[in-house]
Biopython code that builds the backbone (N, CA, C, O; Angstrom):
import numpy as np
from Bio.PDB.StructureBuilder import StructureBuilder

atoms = [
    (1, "UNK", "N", (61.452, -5.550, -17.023)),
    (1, "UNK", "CA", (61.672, -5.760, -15.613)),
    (1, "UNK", "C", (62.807, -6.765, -15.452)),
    (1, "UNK", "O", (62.790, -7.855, -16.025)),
    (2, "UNK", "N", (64.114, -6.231, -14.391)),
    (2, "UNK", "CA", (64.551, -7.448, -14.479)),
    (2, "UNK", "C", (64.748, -7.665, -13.149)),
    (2, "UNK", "O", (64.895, -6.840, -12.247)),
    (3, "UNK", "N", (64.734, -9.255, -13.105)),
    (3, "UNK", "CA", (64.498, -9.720, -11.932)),
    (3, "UNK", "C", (65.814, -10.705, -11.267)),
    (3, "UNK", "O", (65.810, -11.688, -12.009)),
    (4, "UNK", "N", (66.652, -10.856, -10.485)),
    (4, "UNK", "CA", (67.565, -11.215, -9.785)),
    (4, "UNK", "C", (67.354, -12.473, -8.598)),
    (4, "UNK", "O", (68.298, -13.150, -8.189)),
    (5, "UNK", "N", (66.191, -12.609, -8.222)),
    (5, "UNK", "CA", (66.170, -13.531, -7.419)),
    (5, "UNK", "C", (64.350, -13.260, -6.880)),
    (5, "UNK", "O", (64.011, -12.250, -6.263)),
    (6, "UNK", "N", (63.423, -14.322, -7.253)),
    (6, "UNK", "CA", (62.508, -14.651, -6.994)),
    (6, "UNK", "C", (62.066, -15.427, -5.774)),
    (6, "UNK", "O", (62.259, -16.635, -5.907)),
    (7, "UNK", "N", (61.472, -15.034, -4.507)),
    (7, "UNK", "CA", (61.198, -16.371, -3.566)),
    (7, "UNK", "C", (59.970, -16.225, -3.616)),
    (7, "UNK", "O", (59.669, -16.304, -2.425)),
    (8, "UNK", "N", (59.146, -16.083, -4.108)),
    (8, "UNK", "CA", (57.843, -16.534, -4.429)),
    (8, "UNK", "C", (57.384, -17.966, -4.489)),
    (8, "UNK", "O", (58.211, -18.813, -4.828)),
    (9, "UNK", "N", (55.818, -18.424, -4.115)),
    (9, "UNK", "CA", (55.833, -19.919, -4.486)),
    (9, "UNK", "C", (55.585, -20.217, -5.509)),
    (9, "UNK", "O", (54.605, -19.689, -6.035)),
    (10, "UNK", "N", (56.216, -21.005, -6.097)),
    (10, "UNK", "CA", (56.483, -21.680, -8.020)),
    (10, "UNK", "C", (57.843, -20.652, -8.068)),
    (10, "UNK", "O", (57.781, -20.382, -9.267)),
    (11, "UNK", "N", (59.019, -19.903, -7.580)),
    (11, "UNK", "CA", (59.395, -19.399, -8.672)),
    (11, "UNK", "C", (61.012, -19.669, -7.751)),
    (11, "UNK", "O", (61.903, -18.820, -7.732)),
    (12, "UNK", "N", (61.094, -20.960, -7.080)),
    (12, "UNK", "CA", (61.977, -20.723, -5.703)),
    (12, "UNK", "C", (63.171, -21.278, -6.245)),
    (12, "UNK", "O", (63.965, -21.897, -5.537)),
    (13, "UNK", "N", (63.436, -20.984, -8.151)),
    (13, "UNK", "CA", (64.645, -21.449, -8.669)),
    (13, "UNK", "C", (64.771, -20.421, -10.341)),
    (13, "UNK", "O", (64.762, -20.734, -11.531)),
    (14, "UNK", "N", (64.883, -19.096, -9.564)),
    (14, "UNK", "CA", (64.946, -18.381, -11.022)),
    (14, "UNK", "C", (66.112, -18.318, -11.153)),
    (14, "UNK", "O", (67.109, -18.117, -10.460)),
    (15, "UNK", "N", (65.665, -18.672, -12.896)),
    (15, "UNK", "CA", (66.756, -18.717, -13.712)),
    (15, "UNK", "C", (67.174, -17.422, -14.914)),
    (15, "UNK", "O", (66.338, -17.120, -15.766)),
    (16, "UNK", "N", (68.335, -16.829, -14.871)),
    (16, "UNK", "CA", (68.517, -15.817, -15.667)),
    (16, "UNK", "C", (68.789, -16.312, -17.294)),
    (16, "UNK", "O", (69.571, -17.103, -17.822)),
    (17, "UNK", "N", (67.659, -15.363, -17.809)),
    (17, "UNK", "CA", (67.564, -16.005, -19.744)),
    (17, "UNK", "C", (68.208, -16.270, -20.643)),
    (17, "UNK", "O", (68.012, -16.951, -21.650)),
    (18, "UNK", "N", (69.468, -15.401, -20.067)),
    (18, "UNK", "CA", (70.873, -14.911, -20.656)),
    (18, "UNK", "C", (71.929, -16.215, -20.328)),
    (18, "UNK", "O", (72.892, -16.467, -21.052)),
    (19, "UNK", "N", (71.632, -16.872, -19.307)),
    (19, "UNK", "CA", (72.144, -17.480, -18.997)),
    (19, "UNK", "C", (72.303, -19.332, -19.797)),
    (19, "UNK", "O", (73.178, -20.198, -19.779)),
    (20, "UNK", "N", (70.825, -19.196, -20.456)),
    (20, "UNK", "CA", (70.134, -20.308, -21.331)),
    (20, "UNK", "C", (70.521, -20.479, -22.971)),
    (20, "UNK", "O", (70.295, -19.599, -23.800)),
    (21, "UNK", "N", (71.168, -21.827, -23.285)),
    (21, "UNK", "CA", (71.128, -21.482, -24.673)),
    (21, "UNK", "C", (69.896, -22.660, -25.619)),
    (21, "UNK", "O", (69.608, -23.848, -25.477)),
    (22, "UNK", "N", (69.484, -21.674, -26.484)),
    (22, "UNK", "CA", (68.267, -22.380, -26.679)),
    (22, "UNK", "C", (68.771, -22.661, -27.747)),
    (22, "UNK", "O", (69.905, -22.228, -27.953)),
    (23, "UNK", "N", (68.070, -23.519, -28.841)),
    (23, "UNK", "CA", (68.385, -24.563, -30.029)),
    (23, "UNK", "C", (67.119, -25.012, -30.696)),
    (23, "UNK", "O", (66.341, -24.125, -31.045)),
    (24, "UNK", "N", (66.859, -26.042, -30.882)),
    (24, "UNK", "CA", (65.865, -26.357, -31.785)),
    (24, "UNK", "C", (64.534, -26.853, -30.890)),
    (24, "UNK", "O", (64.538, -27.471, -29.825)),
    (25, "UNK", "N", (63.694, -26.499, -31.473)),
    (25, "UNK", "CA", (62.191, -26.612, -31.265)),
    (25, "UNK", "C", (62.118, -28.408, -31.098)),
    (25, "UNK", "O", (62.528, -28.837, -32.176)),
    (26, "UNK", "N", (61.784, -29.514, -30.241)),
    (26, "UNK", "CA", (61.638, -30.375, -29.748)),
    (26, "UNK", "C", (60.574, -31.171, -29.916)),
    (26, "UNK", "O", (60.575, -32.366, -30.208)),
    (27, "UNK", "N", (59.262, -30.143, -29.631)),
    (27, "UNK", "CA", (58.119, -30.303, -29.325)),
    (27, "UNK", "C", (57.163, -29.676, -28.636)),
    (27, "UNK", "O", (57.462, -29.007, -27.646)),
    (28, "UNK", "N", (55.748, -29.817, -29.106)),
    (28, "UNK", "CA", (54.995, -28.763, -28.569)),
    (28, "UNK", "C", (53.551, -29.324, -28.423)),
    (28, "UNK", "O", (53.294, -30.368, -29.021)),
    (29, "UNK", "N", (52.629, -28.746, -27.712)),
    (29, "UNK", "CA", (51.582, -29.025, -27.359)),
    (29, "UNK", "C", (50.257, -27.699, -26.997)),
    (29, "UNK", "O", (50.294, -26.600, -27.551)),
    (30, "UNK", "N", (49.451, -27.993, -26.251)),
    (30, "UNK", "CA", (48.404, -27.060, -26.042)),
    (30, "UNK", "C", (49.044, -25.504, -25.291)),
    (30, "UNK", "O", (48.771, -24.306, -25.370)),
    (31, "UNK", "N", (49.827, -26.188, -24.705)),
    (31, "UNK", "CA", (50.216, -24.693, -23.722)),
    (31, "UNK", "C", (51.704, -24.025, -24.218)),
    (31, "UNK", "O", (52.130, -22.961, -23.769)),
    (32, "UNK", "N", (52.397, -24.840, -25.209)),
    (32, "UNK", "CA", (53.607, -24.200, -25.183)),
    (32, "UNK", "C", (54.068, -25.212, -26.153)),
    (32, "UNK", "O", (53.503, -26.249, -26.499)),
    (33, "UNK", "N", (55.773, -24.469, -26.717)),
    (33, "UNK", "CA", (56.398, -25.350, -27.219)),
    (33, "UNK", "C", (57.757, -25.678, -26.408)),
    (33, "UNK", "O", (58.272, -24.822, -25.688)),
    (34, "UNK", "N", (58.278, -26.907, -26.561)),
    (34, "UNK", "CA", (59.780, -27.424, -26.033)),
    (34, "UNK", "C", (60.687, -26.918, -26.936)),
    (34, "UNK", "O", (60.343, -26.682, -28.094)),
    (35, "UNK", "N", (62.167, -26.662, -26.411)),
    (35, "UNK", "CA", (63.337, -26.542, -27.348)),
    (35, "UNK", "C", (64.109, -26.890, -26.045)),
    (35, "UNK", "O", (63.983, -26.640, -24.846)),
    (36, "UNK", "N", (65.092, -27.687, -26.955)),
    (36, "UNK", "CA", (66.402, -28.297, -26.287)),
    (36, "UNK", "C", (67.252, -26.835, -25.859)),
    (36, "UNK", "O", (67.015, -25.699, -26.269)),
    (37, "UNK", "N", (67.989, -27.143, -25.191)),
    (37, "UNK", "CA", (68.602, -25.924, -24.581)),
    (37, "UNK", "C", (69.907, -26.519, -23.912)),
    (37, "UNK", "O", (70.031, -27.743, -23.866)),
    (38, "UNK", "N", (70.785, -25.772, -23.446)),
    (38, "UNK", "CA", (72.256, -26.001, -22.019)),
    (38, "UNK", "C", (71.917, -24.847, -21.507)),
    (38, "UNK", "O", (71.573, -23.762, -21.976)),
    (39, "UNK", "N", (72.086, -25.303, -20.397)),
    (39, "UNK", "CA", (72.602, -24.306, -18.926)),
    (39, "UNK", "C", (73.497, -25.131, -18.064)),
    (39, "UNK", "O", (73.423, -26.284, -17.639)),
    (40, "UNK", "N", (74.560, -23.951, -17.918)),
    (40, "UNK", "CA", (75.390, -24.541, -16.914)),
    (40, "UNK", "C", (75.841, -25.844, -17.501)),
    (40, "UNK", "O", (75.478, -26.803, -16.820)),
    (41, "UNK", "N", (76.403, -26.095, -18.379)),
    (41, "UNK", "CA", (76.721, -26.849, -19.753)),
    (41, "UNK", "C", (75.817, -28.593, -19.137)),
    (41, "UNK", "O", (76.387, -29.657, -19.382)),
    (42, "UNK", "N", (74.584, -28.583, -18.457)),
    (42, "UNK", "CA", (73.608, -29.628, -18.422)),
    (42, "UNK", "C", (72.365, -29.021, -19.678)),
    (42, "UNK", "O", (71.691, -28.062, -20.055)),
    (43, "UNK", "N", (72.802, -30.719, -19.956)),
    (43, "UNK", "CA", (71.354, -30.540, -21.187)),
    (43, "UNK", "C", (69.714, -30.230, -20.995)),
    (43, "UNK", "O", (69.131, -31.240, -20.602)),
    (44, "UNK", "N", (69.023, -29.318, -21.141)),
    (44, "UNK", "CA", (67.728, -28.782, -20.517)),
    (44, "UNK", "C", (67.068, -29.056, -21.702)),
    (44, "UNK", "O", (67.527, -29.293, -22.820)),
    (45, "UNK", "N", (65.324, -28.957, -21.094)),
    (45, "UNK", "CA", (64.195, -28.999, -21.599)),
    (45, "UNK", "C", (63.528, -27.321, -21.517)),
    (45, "UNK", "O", (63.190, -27.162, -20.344)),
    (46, "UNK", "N", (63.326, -26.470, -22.058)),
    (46, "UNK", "CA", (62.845, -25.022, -22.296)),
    (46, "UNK", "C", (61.440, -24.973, -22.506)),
    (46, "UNK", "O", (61.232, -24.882, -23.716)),
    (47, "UNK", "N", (60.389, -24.994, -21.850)),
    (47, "UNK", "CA", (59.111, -24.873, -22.151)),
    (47, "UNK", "C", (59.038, -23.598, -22.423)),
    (47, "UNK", "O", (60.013, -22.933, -22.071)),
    (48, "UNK", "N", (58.130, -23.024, -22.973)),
    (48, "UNK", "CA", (57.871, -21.598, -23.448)),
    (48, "UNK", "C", (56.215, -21.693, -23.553)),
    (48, "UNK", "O", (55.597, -22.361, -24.382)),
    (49, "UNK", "N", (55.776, -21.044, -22.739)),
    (49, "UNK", "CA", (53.866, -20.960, -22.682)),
    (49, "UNK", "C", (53.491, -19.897, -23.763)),
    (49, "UNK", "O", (53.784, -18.717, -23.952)),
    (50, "UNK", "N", (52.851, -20.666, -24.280)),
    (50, "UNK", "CA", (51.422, -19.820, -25.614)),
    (50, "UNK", "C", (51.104, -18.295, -24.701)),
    (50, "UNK", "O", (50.776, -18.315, -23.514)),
    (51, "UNK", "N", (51.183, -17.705, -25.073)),
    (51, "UNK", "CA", (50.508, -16.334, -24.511)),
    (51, "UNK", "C", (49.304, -16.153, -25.610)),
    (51, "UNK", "O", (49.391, -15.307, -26.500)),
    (52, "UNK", "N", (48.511, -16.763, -25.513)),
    (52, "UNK", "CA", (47.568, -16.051, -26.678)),
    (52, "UNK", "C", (46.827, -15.278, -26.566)),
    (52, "UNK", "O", (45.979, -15.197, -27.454)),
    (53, "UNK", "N", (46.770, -14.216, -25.288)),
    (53, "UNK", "CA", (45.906, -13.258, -25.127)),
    (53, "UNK", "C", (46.886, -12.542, -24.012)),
    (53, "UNK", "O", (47.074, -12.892, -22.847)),
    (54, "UNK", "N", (47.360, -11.611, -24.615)),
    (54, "UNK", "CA", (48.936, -10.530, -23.807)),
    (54, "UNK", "C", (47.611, -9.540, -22.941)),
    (54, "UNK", "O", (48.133, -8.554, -22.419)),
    (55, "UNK", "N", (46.207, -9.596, -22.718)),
    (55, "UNK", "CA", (45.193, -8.881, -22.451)),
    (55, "UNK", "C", (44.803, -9.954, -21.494)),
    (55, "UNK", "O", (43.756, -9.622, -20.937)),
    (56, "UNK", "N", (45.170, -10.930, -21.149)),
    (56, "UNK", "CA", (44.970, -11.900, -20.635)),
    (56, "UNK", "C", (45.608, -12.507, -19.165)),
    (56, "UNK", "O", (45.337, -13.556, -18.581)),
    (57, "UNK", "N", (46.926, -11.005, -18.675)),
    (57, "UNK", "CA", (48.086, -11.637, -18.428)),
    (57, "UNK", "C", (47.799, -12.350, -16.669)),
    (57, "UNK", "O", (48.345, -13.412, -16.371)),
    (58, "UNK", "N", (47.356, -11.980, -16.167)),
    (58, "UNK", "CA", (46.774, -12.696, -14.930)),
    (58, "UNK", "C", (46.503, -13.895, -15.230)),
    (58, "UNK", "O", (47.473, -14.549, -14.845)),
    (59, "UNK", "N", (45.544, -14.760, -15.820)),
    (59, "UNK", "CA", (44.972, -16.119, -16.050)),
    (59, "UNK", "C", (46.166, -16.698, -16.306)),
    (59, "UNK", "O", (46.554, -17.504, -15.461)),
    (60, "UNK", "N", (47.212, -16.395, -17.748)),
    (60, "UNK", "CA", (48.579, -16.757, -17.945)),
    (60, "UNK", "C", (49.534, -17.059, -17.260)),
    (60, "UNK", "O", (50.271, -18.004, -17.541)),
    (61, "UNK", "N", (49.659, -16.426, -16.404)),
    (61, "UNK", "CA", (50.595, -16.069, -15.271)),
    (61, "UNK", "C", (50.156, -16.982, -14.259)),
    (61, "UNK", "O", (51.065, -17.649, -13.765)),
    (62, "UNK", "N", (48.502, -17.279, -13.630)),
    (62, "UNK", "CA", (48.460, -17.880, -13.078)),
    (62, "UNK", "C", (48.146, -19.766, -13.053)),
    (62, "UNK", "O", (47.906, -20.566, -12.148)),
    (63, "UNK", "N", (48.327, -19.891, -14.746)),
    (63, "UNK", "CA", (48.625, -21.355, -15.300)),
    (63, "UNK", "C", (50.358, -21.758, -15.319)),
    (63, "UNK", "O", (50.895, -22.854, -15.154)),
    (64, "UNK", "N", (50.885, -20.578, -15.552)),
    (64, "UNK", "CA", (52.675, -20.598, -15.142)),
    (64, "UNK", "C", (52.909, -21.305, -13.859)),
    (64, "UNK", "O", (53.492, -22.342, -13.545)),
    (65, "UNK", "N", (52.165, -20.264, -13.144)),
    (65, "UNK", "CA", (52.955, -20.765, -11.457)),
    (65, "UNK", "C", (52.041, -22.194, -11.056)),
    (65, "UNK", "O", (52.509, -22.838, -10.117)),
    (66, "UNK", "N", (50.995, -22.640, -11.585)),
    (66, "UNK", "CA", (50.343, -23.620, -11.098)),
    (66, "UNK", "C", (51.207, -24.944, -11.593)),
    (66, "UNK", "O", (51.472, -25.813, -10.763)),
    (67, "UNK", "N", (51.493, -25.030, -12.505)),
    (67, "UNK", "CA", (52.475, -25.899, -13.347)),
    (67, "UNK", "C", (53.808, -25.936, -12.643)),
    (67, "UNK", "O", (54.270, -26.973, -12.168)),
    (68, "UNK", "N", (54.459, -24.668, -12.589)),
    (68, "UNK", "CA", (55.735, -24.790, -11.243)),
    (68, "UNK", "C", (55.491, -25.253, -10.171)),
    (68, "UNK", "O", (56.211, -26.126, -9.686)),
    (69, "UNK", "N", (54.306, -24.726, -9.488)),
    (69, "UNK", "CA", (54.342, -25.595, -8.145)),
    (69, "UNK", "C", (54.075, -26.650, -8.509)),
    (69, "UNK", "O", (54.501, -27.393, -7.625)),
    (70, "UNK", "N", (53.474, -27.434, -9.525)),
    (70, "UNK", "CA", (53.069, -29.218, -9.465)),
    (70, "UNK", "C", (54.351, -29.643, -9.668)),
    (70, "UNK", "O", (55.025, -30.185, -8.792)),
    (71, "UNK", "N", (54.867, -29.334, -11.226)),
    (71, "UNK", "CA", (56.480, -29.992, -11.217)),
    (71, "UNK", "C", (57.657, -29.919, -10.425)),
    (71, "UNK", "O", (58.651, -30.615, -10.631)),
    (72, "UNK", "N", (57.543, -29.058, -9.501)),
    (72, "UNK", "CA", (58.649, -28.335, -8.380)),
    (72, "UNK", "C", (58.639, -29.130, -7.330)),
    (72, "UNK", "O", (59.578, -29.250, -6.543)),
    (73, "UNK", "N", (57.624, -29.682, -7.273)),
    (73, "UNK", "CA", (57.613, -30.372, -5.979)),
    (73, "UNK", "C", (57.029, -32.137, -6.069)),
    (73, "UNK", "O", (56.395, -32.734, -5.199)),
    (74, "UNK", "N", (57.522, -32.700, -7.500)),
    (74, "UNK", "CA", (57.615, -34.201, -7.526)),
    (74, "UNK", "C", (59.011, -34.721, -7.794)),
    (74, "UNK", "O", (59.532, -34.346, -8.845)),
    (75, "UNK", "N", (59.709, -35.548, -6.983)),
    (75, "UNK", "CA", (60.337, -36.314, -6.837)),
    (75, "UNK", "C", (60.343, -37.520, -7.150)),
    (75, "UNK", "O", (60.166, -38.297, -6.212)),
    (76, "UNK", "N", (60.516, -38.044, -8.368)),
    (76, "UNK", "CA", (60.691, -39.616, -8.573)),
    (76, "UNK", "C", (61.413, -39.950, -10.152)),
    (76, "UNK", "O", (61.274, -39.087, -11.018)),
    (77, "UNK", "N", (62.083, -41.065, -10.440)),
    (77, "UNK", "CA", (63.259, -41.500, -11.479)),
    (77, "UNK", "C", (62.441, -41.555, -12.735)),
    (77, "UNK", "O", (63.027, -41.398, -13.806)),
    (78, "UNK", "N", (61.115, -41.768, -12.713)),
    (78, "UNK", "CA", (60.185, -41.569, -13.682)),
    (78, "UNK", "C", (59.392, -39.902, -14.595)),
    (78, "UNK", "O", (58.718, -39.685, -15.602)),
    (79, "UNK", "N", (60.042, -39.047, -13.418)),
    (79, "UNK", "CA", (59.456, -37.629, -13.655)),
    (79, "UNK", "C", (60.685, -36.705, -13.942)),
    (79, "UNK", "O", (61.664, -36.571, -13.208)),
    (80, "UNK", "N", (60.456, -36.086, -15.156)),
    (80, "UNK", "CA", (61.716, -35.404, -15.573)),
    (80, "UNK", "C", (62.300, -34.043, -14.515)),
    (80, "UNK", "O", (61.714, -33.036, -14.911)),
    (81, "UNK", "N", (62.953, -33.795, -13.690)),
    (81, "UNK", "CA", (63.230, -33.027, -12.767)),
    (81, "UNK", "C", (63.250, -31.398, -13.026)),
    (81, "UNK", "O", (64.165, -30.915, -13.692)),
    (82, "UNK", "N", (62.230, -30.588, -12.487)),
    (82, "UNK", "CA", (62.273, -29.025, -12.511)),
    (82, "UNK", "C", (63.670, -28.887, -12.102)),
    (82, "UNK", "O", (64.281, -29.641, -11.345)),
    (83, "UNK", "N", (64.168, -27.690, -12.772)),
    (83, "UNK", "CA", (65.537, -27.096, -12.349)),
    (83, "UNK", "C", (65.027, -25.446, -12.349)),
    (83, "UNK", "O", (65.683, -24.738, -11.586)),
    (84, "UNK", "N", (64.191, -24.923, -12.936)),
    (84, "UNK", "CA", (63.768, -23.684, -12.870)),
    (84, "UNK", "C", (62.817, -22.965, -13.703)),
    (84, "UNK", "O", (61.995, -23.487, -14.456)),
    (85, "UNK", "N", (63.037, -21.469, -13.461)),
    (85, "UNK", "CA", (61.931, -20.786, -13.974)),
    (85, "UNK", "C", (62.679, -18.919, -15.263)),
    (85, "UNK", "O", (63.804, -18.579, -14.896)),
    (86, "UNK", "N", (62.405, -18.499, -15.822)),
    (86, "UNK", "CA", (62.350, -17.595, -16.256)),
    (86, "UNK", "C", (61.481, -17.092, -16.872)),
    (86, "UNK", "O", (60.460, -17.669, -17.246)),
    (87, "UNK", "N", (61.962, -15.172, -17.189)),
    (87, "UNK", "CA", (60.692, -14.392, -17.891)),
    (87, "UNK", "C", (61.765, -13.730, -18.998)),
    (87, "UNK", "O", (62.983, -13.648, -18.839)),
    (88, "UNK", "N", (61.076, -13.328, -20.035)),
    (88, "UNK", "CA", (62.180, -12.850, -21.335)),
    (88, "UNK", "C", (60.890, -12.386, -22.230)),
    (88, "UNK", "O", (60.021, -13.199, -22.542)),
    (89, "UNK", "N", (60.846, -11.172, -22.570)),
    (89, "UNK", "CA", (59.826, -10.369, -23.644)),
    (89, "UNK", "C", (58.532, -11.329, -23.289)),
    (89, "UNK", "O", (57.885, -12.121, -23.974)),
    (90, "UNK", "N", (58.449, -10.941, -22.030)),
    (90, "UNK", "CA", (56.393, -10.870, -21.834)),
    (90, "UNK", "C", (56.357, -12.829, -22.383)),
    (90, "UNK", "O", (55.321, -13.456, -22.600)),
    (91, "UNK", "N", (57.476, -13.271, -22.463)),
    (91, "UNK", "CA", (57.466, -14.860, -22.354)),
    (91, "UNK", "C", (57.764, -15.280, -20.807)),
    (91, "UNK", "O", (58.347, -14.764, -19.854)),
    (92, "UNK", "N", (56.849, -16.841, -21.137)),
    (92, "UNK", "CA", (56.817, -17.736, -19.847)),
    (92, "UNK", "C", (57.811, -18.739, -20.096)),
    (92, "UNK", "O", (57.960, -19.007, -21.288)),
    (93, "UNK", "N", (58.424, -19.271, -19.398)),
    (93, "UNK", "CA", (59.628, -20.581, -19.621)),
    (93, "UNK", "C", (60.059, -21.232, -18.057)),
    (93, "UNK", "O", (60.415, -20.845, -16.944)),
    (94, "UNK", "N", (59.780, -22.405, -18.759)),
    (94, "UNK", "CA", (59.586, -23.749, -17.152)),
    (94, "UNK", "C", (61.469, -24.188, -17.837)),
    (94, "UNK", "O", (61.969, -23.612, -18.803)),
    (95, "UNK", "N", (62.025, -25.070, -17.188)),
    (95, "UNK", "CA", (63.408, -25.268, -17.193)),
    (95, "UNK", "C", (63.135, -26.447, -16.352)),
    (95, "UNK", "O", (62.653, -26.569, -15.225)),
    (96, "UNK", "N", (63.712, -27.521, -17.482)),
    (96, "UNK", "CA", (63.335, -29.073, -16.495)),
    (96, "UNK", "C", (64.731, -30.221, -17.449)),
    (96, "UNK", "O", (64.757, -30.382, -18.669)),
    (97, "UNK", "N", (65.345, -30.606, -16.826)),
    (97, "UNK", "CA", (65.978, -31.618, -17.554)),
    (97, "UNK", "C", (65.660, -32.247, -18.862)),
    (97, "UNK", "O", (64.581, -32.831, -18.959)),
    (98, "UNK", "N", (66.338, -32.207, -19.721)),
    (98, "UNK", "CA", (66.354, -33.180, -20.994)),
    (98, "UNK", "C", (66.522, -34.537, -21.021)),
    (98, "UNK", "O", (67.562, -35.169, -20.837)),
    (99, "UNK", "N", (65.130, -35.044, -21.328)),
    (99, "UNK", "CA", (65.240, -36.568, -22.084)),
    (99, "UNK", "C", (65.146, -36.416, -23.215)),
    (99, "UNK", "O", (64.590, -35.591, -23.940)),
    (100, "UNK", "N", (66.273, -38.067, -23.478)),
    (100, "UNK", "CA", (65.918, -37.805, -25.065)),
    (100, "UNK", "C", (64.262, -38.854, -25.648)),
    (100, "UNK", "O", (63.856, -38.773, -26.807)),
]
sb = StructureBuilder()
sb.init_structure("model")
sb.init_model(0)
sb.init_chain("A")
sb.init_seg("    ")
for serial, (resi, resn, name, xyz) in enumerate(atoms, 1):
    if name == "N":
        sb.init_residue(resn, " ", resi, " ")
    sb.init_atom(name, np.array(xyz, "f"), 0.0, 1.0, " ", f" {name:<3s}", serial, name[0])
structure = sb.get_structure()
């Protein structure tokens, strides 16, 4: 499926995959792993969500957008800033600024 422009809520900054260059694995946790990335030659953070049950894809999908809407909509110098969202082979990926 490809998708061109999302206004859905959680998705009100899609980002095209093609557009992302990904790099090395960062870090990872319960829901996903990080890899450093550029877009738009700014340095990004690439989350990528665990799919561990592709039989699952509703519940998945709806821990994606719950996570976009929380990070999408905080504002402050302490919280690393959402810049967007993409989908790429039945993968999930949040797009948020790089700290080092």
């Amino acid at each position: 499926m490809m998708l061109h422009s999302l206004n859905l809520s959680g998705f009100n900054f899609y980002i095209k995959f093609e557009e992302i260059k990904m790099f090395n694995k960062v870090g990872e946790g319960g829901f996903g792993e990080v890899f450093f990335g550029v877009w738009n030659g700014k340095n990004i953070a690439v989350k990528k969500f665990n799919v561990k049950d592709r039989n699952n894809f509703k519940h998945t999908l709806n821990k994606y957008i719950k996570e976009i809407n929380i990070i999408s909509n905080l504002r402050h110098p302490n919280i690393v800033l959402y810049m967007g969202a993409t989908l790429h082979k039945n993968n999930y990926y949040l797009i948020s600024e790089y700290i080092h």
